[in-house]
mmCIF file of the C-alpha atoms, coordinates in Angstrom:
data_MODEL
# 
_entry.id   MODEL 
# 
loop_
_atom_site.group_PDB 
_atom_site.id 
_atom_site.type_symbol 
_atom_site.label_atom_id 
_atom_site.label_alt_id 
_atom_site.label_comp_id 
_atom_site.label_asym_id 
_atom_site.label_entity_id 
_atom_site.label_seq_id 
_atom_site.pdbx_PDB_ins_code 
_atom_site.Cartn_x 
_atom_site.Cartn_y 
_atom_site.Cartn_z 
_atom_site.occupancy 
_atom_site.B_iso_or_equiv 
_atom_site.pdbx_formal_charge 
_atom_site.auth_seq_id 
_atom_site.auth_comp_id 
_atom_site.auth_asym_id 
_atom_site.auth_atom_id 
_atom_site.pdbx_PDB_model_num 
ATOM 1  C CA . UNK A 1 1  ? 0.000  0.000  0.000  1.00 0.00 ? 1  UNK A CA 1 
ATOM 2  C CA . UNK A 1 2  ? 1.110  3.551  -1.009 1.00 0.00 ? 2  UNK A CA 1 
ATOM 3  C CA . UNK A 1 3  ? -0.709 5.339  1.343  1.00 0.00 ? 3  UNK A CA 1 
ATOM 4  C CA . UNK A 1 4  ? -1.300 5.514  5.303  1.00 0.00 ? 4  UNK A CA 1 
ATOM 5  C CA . UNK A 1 5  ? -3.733 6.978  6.604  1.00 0.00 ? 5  UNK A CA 1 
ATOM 6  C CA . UNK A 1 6  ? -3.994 8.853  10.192 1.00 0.00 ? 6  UNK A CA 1 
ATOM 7  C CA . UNK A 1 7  ? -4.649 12.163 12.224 1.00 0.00 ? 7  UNK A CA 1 
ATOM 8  C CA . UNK A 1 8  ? -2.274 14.415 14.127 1.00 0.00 ? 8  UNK A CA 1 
ATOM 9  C CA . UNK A 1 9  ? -3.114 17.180 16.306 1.00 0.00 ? 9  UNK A CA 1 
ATOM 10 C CA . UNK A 1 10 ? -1.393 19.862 13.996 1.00 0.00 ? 10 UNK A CA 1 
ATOM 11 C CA . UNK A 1 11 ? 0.010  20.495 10.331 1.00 0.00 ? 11 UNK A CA 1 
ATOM 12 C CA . UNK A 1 12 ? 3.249  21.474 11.895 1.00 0.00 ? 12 UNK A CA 1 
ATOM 13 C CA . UNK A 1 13 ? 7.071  19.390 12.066 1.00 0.00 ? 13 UNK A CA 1 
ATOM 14 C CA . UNK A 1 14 ? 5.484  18.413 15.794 1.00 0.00 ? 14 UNK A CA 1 
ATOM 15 C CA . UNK A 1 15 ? 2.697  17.447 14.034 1.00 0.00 ? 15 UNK A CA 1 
ATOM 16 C CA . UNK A 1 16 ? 5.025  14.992 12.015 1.00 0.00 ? 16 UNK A CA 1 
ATOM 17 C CA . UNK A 1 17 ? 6.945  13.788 15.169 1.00 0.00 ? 17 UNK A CA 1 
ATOM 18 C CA . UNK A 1 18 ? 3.913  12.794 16.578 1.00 0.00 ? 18 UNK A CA 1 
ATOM 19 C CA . UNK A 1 19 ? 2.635  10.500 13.612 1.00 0.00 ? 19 UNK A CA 1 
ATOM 20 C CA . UNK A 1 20 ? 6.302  8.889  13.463 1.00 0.00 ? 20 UNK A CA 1 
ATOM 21 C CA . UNK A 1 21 ? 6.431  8.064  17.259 1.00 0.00 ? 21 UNK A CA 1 
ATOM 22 C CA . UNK A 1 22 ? 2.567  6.539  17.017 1.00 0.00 ? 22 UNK A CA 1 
ATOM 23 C CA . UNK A 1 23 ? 2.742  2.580  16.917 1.00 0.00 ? 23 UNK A CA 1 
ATOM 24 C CA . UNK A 1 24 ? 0.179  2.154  14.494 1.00 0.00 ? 24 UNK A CA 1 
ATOM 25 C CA . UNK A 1 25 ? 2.012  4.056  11.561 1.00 0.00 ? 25 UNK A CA 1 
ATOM 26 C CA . UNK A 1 26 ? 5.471  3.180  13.129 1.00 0.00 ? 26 UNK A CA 1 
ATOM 27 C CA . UNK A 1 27 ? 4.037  -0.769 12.106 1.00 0.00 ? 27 UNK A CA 1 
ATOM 28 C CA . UNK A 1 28 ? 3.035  0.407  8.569  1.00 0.00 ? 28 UNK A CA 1 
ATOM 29 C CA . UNK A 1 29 ? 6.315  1.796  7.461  1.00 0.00 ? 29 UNK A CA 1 
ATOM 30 C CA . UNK A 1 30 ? 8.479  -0.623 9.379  1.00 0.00 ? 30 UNK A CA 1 
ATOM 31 C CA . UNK A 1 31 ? 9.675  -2.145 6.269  1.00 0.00 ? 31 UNK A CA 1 
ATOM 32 C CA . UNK A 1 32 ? 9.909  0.726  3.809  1.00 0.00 ? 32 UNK A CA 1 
ATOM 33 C CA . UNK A 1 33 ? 12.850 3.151  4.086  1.00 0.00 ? 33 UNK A CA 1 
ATOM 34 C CA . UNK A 1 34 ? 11.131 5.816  5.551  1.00 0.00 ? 34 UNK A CA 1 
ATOM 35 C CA . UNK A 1 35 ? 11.514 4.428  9.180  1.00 0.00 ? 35 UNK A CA 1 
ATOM 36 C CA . UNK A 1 36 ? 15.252 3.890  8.782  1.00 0.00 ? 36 UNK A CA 1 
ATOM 37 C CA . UNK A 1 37 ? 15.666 7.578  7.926  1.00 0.00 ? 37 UNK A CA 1 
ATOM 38 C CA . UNK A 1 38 ? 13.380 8.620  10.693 1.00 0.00 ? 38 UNK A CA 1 
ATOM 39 C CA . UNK A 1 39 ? 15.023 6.587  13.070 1.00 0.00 ? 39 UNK A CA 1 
ATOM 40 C CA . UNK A 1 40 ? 18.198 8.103  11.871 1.00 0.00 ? 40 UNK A CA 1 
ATOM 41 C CA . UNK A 1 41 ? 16.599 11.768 12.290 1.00 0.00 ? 41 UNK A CA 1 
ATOM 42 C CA . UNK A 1 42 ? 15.668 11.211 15.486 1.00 0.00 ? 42 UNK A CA 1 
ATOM 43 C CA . UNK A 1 43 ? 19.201 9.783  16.783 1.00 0.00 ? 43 UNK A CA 1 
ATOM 44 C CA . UNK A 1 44 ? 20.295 12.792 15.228 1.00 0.00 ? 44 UNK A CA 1 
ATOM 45 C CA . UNK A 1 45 ? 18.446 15.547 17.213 1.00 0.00 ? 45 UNK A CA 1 
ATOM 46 C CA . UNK A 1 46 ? 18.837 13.386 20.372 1.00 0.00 ? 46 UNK A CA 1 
ATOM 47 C CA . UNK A 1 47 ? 22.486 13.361 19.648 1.00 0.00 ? 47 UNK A CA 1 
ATOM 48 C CA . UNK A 1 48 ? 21.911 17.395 19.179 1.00 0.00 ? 48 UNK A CA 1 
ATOM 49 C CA . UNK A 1 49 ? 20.546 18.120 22.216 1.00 0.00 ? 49 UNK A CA 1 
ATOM 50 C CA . UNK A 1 50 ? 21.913 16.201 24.239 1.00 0.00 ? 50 UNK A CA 1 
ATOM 51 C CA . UNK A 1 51 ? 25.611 16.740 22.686 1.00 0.00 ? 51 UNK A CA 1 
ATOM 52 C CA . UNK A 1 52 ? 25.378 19.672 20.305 1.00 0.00 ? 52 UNK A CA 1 
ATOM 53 C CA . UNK A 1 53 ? 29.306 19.789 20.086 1.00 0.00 ? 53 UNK A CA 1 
ATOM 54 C CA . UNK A 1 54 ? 29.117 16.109 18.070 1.00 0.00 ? 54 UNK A CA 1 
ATOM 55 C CA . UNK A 1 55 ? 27.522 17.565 15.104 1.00 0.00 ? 55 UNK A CA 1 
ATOM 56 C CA . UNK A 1 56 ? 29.364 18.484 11.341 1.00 0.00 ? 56 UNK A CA 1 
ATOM 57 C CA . UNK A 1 57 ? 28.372 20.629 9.253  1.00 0.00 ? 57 UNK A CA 1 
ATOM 58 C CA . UNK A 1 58 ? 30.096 21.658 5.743  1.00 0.00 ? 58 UNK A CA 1 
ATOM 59 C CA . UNK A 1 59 ? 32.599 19.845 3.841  1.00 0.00 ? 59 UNK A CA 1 
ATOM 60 C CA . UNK A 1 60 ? 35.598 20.706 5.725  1.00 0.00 ? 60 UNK A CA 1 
ATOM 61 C CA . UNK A 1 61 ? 34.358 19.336 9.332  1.00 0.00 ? 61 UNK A CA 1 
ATOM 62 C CA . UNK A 1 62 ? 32.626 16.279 8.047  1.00 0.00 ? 62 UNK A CA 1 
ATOM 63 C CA . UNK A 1 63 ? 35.789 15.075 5.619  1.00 0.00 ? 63 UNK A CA 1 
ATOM 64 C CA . UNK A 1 64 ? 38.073 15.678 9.090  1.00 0.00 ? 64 UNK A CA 1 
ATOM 65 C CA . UNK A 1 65 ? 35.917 13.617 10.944 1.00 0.00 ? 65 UNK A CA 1 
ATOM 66 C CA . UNK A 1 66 ? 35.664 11.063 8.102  1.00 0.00 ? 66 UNK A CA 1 
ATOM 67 C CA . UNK A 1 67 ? 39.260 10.772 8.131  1.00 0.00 ? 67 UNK A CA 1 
ATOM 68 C CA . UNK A 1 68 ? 39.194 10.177 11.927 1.00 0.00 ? 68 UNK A CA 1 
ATOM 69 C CA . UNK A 1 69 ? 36.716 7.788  12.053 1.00 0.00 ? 69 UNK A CA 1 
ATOM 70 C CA . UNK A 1 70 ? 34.152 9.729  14.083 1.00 0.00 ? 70 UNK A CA 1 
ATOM 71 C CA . UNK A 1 71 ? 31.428 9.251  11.549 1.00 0.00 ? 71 UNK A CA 1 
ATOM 72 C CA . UNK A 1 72 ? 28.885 6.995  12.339 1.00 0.00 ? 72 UNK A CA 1 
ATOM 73 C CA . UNK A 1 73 ? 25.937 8.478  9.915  1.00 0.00 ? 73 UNK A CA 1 
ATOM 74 C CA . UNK A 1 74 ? 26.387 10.873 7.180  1.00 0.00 ? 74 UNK A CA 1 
ATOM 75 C CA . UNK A 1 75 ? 23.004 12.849 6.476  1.00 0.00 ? 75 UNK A CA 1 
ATOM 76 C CA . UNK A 1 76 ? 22.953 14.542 3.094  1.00 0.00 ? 76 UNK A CA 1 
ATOM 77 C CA . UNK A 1 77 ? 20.565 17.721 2.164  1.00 0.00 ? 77 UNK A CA 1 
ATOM 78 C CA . UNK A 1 78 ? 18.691 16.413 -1.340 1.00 0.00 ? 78 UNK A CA 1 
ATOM 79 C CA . UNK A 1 79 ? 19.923 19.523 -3.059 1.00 0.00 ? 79 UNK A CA 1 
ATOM 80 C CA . UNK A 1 80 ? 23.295 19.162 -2.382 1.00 0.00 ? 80 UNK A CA 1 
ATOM 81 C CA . UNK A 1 81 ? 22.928 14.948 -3.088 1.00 0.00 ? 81 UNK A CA 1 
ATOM 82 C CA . UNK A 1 82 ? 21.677 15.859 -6.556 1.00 0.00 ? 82 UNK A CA 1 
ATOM 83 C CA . UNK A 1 83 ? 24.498 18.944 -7.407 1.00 0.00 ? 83 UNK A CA 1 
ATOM 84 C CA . UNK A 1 84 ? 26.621 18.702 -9.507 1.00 0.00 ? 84 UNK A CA 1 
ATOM 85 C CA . UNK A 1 85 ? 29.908 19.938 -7.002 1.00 0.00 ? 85 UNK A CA 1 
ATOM 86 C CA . UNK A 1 86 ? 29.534 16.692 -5.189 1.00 0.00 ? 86 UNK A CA 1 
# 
């Protein structure tokens, strides 16, 4: 199925959160790709909060910490996936 179907409080991003923590959908999308990237997201603004100093951003920062090792997930924008500088 294409499509899943439920109700949030809101139209807003906490809107979104919500759906994507509720079991229901959570068991609808467990096998498509769009859990594995939320479940990424959302390791990525605990991480953020809870140890803002962890994050990369730019080419510079995240190619040192590449060549350290330090990366465990690399989280590209869509624009800059589909440039053609990368």
């Amino acid at each position: 199925q294409a499509f899943v179907v439920a109700h949030a409080s809101g139209c807003y991003k906490v809107a979104l959160r919500e759906l994507l923590a509720d079991g229901a959908v959570k068991s609808q999308i467990a096998s498509t790709k769009a859990l594995d990237h939320m479940q990424t997201l959302e390791s990525f603004y605990t991480m953020l909060k809870e140890d803002p100093d962890r994050a990369c951003y730019g080419p510079a920062q995240v190619q040192k910490a590449v060549e350290m090792g330090a990366v465990d997930s690399l989280m590209v924008t869509d624009g800059l996936f589909r440039s053609c500088s990368l």
